[in-house]
C-alpha positions as CSV (number, residue, x, y, z in Angstrom):
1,X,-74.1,202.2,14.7
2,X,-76.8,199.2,14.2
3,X,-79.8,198.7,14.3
4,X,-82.1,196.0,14.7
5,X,-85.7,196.4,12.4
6,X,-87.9,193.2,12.3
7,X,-90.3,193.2,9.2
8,X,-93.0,190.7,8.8
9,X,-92.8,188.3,6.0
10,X,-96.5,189.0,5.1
11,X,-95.2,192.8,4.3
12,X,-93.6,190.5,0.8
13,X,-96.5,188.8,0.5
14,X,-97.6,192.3,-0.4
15,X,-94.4,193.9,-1.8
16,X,-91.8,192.7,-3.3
17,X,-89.2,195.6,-2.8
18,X,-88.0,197.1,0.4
19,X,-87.0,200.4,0.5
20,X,-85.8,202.9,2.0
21,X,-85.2,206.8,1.9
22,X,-81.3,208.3,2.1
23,X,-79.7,211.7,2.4
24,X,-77.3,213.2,0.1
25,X,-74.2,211.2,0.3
26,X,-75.5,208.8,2.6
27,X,-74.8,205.1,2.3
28,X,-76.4,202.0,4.1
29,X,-75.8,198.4,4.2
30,X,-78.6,196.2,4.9
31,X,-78.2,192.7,6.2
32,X,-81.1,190.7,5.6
33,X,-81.7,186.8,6.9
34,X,-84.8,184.7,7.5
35,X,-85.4,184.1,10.5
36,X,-85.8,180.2,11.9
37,X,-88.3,180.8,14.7
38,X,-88.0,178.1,16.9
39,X,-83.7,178.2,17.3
40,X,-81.5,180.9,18.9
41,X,-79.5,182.8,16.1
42,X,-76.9,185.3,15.4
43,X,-78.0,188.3,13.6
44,X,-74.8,190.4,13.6
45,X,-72.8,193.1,15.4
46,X,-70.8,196.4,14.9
47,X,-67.7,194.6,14.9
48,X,-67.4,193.9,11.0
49,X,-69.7,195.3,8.2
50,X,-70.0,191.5,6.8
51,X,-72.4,190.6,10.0
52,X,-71.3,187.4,10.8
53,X,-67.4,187.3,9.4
54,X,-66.3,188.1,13.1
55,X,-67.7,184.5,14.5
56,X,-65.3,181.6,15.1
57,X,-68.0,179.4,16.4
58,X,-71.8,179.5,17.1
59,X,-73.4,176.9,18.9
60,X,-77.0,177.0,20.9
61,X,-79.6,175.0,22.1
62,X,-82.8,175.8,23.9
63,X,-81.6,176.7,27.1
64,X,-77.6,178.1,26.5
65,X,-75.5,180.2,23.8
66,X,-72.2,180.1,23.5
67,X,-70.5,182.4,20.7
68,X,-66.5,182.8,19.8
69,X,-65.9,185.6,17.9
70,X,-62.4,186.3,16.8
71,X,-59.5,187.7,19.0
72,X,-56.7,188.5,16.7
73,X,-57.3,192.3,17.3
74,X,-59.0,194.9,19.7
75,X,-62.5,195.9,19.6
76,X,-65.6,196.6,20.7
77,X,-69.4,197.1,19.7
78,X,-72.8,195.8,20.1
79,X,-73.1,192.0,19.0
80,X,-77.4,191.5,18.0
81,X,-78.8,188.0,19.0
82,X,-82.1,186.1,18.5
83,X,-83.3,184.6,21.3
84,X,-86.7,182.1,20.5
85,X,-88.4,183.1,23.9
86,X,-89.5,185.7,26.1
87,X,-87.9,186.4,29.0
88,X,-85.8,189.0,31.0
89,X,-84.0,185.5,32.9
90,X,-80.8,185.5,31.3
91,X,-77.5,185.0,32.7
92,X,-74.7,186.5,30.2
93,X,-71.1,186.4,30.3
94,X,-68.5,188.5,28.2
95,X,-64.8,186.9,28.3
96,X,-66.0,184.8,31.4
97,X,-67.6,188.3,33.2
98,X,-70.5,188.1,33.5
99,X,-72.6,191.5,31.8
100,X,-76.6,192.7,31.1
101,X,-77.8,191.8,27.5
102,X,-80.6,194.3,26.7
103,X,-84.1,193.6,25.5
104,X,-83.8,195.9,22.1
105,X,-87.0,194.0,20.4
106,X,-89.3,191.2,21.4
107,X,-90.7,189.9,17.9
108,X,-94.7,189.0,17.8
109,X,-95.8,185.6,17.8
110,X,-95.7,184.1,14.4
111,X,-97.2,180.4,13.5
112,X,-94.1,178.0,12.7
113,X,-95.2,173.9,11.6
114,X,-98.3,173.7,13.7
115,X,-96.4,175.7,16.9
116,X,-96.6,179.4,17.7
117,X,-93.3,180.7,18.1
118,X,-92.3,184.5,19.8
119,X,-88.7,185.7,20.8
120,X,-86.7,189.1,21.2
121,X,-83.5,190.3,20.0
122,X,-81.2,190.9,22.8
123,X,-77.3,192.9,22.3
124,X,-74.4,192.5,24.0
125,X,-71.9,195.2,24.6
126,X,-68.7,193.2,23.2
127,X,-64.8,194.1,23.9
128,X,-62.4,192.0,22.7
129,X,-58.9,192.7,23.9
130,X,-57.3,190.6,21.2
131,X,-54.4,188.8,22.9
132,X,-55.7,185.4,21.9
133,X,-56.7,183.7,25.4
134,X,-59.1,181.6,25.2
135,X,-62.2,183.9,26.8
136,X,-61.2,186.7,24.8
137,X,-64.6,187.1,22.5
138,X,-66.4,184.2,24.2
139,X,-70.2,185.3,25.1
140,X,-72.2,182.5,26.8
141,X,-75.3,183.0,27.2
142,X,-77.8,181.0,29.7
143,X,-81.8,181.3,29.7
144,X,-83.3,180.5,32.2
């Protein structure tokens, strides 16, 4: 499973170690990025441990996403996405279907150069069939 934890940058400002607490024989991987504020991004999915080695292309502007993730096999998880506004207006297609993305955090508003910039982190159920066609992993993503 994944999950999605935002932690403020003034928390290193303050610290300099993040830590955290496991059971006997437990194991985590921890997949830590900056993120760019003002841009949609891809924080990563269940669909490879590596959180990002599964994308064939990303490309986004303000308004649209459009994500190709690899097809060669079956699969399916959660794919996590940074979206640089709020707003429940989003149109989201899976393999040209169109499916709900789910509101999992909306981030607080943070100064940026001059601008003040809030967004959320939506998922996206993801099943990739893997026979190669050429919506097979595609997620598109319009905001609206």
């Amino acid at each position: 499973s994944s999950k999605y934890i935002w932690v403020s940058a003034d928390l290193f400002k303050k610290e300099k170690n993040l830590t955290k607490n496991l059971g006997p024989h437990a194991s985590e991987i921890f997949h830590v990025k900056a993120v760019s504020p003002d841009r949609p991004q891809y924080i990563g999915s269940e669909l490879h441990f590596t959180c990002g080695y599964e994308v064939l292309k990303f490309e986004a502007t303000s308004t649209s996403i459009d994500i190709q993730l690899m097809n060669s096999s079956k699969r399916s998880g959660f794919v996590y996405l940074y979206v640089p506004s709020y707003t429940d207006a989003m149109d989201v297609k899976m393999s040209g279907m169109i499916v709900q993305g789910e509101i999992v955090s909306r981030c607080p508003k943070v100064a940026y150069k001059s601008s003040f910039y809030g967004g959320q982190v939506v998922r996206v159920w993801v099943v990739i069939h893997g026979n190669g066609s050429p919506n097979d992993g595609r997620i598109s993503i319009k905001i609206n």
